[in-house]
N, C-alpha and C positions, 0 to 999 in steps of 0.2 A: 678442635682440630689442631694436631700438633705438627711441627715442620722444622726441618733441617736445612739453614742457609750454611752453600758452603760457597766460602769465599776462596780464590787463587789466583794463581797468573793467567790463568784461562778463563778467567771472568766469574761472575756470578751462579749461583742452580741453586731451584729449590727443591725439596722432595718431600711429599707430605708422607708422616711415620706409621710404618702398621703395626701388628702383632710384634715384628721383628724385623730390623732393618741392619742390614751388613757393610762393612765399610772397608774400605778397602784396595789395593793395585789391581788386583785382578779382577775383570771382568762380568765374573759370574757373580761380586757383591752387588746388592742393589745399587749401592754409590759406589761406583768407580771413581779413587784419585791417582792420577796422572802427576805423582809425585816421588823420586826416590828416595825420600826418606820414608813417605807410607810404605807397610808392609802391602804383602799380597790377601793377609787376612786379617786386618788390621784392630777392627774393634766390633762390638755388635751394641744398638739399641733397643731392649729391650720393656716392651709396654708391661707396667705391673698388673696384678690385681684390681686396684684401687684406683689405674689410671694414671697415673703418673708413670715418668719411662725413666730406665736404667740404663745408663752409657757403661759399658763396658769393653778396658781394653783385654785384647786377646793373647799377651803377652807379647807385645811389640817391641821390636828391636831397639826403637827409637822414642816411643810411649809415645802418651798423650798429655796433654800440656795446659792444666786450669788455674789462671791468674798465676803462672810460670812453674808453679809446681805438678810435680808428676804426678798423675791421680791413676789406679785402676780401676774403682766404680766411682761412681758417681749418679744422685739422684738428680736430675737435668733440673731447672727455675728457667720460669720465663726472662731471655734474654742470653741465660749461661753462653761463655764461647769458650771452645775446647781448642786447643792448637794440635795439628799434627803436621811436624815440619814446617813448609812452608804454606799450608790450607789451613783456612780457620772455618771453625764447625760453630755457627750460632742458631743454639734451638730457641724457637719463638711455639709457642703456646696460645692457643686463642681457645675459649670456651664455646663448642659446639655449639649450636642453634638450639638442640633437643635441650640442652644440658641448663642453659637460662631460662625453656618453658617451665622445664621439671622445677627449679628453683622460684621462677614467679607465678606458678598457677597450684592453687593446691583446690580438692574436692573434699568438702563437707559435708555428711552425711548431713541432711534436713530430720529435722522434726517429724512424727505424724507421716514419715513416708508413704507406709504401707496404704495411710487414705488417699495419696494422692495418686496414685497410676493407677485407680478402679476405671477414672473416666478416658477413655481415648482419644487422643488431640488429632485431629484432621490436620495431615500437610497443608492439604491445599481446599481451598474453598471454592466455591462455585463463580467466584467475580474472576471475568477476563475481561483480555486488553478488545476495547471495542474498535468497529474498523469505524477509521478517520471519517468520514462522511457524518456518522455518528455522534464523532465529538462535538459540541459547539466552541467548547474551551480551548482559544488556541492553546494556552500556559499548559493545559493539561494534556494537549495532544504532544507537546514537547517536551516536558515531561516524562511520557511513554515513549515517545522515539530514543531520548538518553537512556533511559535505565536500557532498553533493549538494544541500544549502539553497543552501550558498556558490555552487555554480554557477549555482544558479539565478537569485542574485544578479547577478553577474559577467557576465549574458546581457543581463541588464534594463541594469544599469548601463552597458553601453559599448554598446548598442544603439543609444543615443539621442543618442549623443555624435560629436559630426562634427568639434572640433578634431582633428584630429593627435596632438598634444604633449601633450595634457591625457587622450585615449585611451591612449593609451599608457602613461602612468603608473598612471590609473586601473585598468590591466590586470595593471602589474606588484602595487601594492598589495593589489588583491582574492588576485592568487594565494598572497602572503604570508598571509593569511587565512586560506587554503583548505591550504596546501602548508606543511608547516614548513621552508622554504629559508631560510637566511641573504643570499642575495644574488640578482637578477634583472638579466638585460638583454636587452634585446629588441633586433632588426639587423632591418632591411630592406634588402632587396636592392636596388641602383642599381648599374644600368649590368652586373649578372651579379656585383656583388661585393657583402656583407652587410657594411654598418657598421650600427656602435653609435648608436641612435636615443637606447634612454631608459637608468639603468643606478641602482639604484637597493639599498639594504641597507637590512631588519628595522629598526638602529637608527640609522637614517640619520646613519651614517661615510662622510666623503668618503673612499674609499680604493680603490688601486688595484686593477681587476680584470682578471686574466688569462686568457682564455679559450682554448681550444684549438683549433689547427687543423684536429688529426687528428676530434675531433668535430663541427664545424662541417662539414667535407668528406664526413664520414660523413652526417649529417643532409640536407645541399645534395644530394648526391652522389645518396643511395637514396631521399631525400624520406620516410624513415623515425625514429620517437623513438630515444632513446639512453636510457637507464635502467644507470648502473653505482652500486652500491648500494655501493660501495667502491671510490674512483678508483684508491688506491694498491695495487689488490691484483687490478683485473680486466686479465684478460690484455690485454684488446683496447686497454688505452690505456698499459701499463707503458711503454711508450718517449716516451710524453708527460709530457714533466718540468716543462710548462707547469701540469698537475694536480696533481701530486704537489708540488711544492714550494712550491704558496701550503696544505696540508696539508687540501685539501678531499676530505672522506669520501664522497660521494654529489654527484650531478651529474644532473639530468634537463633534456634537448635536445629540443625537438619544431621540425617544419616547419610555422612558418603560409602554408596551402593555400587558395586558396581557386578553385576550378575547374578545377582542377590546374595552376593555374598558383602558382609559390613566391612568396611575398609576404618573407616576410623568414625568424627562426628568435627562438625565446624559449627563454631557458637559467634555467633555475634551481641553487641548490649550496646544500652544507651544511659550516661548517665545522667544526660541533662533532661531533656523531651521524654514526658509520658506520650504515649501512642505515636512514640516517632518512627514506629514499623506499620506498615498495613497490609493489607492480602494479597497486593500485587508487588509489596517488597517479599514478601514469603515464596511467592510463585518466581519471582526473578533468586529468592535467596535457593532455591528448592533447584530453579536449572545450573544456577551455579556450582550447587552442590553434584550433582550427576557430572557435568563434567569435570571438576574435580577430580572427583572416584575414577573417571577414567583415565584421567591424566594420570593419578598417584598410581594406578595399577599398569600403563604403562611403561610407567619410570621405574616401579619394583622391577617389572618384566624383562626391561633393557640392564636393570643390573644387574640380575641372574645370567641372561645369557653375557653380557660382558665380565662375569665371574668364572663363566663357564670355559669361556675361550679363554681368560689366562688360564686355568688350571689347565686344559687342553694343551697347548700351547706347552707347557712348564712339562709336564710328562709324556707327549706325543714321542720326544724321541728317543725316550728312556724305557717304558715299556710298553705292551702289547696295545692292540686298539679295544681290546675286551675290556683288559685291565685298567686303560684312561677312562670309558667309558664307566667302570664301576667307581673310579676316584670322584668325575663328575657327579655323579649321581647320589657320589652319598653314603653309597654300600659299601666301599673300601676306605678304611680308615687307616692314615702313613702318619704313626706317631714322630712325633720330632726326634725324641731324643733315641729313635732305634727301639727293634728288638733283637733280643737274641734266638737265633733261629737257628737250623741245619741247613746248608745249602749247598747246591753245586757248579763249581765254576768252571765255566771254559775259557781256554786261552787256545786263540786260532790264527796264525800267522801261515803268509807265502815262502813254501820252500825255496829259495836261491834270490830271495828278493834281490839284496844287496848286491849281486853280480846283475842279476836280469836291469834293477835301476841305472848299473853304469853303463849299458850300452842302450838305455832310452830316454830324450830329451824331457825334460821334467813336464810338461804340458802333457806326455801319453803318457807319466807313470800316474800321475793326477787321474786323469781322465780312467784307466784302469783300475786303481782305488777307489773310488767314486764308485764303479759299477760291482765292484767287489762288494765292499761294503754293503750297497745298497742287497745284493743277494743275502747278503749271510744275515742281516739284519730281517727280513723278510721270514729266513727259516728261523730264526731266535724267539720272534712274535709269536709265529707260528706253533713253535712249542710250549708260549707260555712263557717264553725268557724274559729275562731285564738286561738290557744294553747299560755294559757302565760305561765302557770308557775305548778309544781309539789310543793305542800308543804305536805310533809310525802305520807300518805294514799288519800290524797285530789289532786283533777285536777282541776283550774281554766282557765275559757274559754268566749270569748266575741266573740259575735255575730253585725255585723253590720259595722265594721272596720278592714282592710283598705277601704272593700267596705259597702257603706249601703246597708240594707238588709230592707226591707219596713217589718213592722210589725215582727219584732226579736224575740221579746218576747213571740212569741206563736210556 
């Protein structure tokens, strides 16, 4: 995740960088600076290909200012500070969450695959939590009330939580809680294929972690848990030397499900303790997992619609409710750098304004623009128009773009 601190006489602000960030006096840039040596369209940050951003000035009156010399591009380094006038611009850079799974977890095809997803692995087994009268063991009756406090924790906790990046960890963390695992990582599925989202170890060691194929395939594949209580000794994975030789004893795989549709997979492992998972870590690993998948499909869901309403928002008052509706959705696609089209403009001003405003008090010629506008804006929609721009008394309006419109001009 990359961010722009701008420092002034106006104090501190961060802004985390997207696609394209604008800078700038006026208003309509994403960072507004309240400075008069910044211009009104000052500079643009742009994200490359490859993920790294481009500062670019836009031919500014006054430039931009790196280690006192005038630069016009520049490839941004963690830390860079850009000077314009009297605001200083320092980008800080931080490596994504996704972006150190993808770097510490990689998947190895096993050995002997194809013999090992013949046999079907049961999620869940037949042993449940018995009622307390039942138990004689107290150790064991408490035991069962923690693992199922924790979950009940872990339901509350990522229930409420609509990041992404910060769910997901929150999910790995509570299950070290609950689970004695040595290591976690959670994969969401893109595009039919599960990368490494979060990835995460007990005594938070950056270290490499190897996952299996042949289980992940087995999991994907039957949308069913994995439970081997002993990786190096259960038939189903011996040809997996992707398990066996980081020397992990226990391994529990679940599918996060949520309407049966596969959201991603969470793995947990042990590398010290053979059989340090059992059937009732599996059935506690298994409800963990379900709500998980709901939490992550919530949190997808609140960022669609909070993607929905900026773009809403950004072109409600530009063009039609047809026409936001198809940008929403998907179906209308507003290239950046323009197209070239045939169009037709109107230009629609008040006969005698300029006399009419000098015999009415500014509050009722306001209030009669306002109501103006709001009319002519109404019939413009209505035709399929695009609202550009108010200049005084006057509406300017084009017909034909972003969609063409056959015969505009009449």
């Amino acid at each position: 995740m990359a961010k722009l601190i701008v420092q002034s006489a106006n104090g501190r602000r961060e802004y985390e960088l997207g696609p394209l960030t604008t800078i700038g006096r006026h208003p309509h840039n994403t960072i507004q600076i309240l400075d008069r040596i910044v211009s009104k369209e000052h500079a643009q940050v742009i994200q490359q290909p490859d993920g790294r951003f481009l500062y670019r000035d836009l031919g500014s009156l006054n430039g931009s200012f790196y280690k006192n010399e005038r630069v016009s591009e520049r490839i941004l380094l963690d830390n860079d500070e850009i000077v314009l006038g009297g605001t200083q611009l320092i980008f800080r850079e931080q490596m994504s969450q996704a972006l150190q799974a993808a770097q510490r977890v990689s998947i190895q095809q096993a050995a002997s695959a194809d013999a090992l997803i013949h046999r079907k692995v049961e999620a869940v087994s037949a042993a449940e939590f018995l009622p307390e009268k039942k138990i004689s063991d107290p150790d064991a009756l408490r035991r069962d009330y923690e693992k199922l406090r924790l979950a009940h924790e872990l339901g509350r906790s990522i229930g409420l939580e609509v990041d992404i990046d910060v769910l997901l960890e929150k999910i790995i963390m509570k299950a070290f809680e609950l689970i004695p695992a040595d290591r976690g990582v959670i994969l969401l599925i893109e595009d039919g294929v599960p990368r490494p989202r979060v990835a995460k170890t007990r005594d938070g060691r950056n270290e490499q972690i190897i996952l299996s194929r042949s289980i992940l395939s087995e999991v994907m594949g039957q949308k069913t848990a994995v439970l081997s209580s002993d990786a190096s000794m259960d038939s189903r994975f011996q040809g997996a030397r992707s398990i066996i030789m980081q020397g992990i004893r226990s391994t529990m795989t679940v599918p996060l499900i949520h309407h049966d549709e596969l959201l991603g997979i969470m793995h947990l492992d042990s590398m010290v303790a053979t059989n340090a998972f059992g059937e009732k870590d599996l059935q506690i690993f298994v409800s963990v997992g379900n709500q998980a998948a709901a939490a992550i499909h919530n949190s997808m869901l609140a960022r669609k619609i909070e993607q929905e309403a900026k773009t809403r928002a950004q072109f409600q008052r530009l063009l039609s409710p047809n026409l936001v509706e198809q940008v929403v959705a998907g179906k209308l696609q507003l290239e950046k750098g323009g197209a070239l089209q045939e169009v037709t403009l109107l230009f629609s001003d008040i006969r005698g304004f300029t006399a009419m405003s000098e015999k009415r008090s500014p509050p009722e010629i306001v209030r009669m623009l306002n109501e103006y506008f709001e009319l002519m804006v109404d019939i413009i929609f209505k035709h399929e128009g695009t609202l550009d721009k108010f200049v005084g008394d006057e509406i300017i309006a084009l017909f034909g773009a972003p969609v063409a419109i056959p015969n505009a001009e009449r």
